[in-house]
GUFIDO-923743 format. One line per field, with one value per residue: residue number from 1; residue in one letter; y, z, x of N, C-alpha, C in turn. Coordinates in steps of 0.001 Angstrom, whole numbers. Each point is the difference from the previous one (the first is absolute). Example, Ala and Ser with C-alpha at 12.3 -4.5 7.8 and 13.67 -1.06 7.14 Angstrom:
! GUFIDO-923743
i: [1/2]
aa: [a/s]
n.v: [-5690/1050]
n.w: [7800/-720]
n.u: [13190/-350]
ca.v: [1190/1190]
ca.w: [0/60]
ca.u: [-890/820]
c.v: [1200/1090]
c.w: [0/730]
c.u: [900/-770]
! end
This chain:
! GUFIDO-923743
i: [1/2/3/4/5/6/7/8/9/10/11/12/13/14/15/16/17/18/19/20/21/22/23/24/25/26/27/28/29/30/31/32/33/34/35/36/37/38/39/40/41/42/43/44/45/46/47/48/49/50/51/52]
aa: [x/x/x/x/x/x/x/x/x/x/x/x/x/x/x/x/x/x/x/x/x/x/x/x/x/x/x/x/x/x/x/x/x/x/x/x/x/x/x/x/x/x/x/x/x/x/x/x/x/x/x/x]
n.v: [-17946/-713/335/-1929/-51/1097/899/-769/803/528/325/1096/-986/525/984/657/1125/974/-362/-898/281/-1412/505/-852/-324/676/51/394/1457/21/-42/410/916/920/217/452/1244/589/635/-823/93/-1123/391/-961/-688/1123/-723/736/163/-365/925/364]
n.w: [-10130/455/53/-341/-743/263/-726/1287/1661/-856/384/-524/126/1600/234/1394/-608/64/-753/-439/-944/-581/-242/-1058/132/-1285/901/1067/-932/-337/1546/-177/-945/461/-1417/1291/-1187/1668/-972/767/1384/375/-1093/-181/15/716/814/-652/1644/-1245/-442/779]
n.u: [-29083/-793/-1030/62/1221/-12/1258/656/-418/693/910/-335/-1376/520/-346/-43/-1082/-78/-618/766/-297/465/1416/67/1420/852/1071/-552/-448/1341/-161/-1439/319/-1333/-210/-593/250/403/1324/452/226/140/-942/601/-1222/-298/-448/-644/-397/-708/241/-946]
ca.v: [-276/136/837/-159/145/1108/-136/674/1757/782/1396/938/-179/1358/1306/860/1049/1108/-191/-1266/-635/-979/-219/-1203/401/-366/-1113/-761/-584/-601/-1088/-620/-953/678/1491/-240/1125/630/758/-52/1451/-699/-1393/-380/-305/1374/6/1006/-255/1533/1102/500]
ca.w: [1291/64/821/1583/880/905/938/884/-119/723/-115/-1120/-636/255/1016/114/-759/530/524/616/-1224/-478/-1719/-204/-510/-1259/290/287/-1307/-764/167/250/-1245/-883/496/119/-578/821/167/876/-403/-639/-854/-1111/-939/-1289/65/703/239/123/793/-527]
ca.u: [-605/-1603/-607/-1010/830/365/1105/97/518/1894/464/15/-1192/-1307/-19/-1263/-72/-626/-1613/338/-577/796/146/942/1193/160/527/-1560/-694/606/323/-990/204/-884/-689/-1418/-849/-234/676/887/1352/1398/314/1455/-162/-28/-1389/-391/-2133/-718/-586/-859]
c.v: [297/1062/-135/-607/909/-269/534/1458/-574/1030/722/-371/825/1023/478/1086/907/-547/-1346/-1238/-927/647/-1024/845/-401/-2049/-1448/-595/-1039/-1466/-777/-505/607/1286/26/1046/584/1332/464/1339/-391/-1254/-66/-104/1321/189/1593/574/1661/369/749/759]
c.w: [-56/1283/1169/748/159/903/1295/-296/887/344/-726/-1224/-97/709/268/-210/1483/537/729/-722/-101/-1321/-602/-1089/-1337/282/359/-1233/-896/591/188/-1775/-1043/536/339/125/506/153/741/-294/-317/-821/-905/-1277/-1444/308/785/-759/-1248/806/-451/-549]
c.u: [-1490/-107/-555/1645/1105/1529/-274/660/1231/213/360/-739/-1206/-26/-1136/128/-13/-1346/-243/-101/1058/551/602/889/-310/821/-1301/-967/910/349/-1405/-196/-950/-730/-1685/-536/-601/204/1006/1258/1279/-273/546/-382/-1023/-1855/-756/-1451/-245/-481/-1427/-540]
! end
């Protein structure tokens, strides 16, 4: 899946944190198709930001 097209959000794609913030589910990343090296807290795919 490309990037400039984006699955719609379902249910149990995302939650709000405590702070209010959007999170997208491990389920959400896998169904959008790639990883965009953000660091995300549920990504499937093993990607994680150094740290400094």
């Amino acid at each position: 899946m490309k990037p400039d097209k984006l699955p719609s959000l379902e249910p149990g794609d995302f939650y709000f944190n405590e702070q209010g913030y959007m999170v997208f589910t491990a389920a959400y990343h896998l169904k959008r198709g790639f990883c965009c090296k953000n660091g995300c807290k549920h990504c499937p795919y093993g990607f994680k930001k150094k740290s400094k």
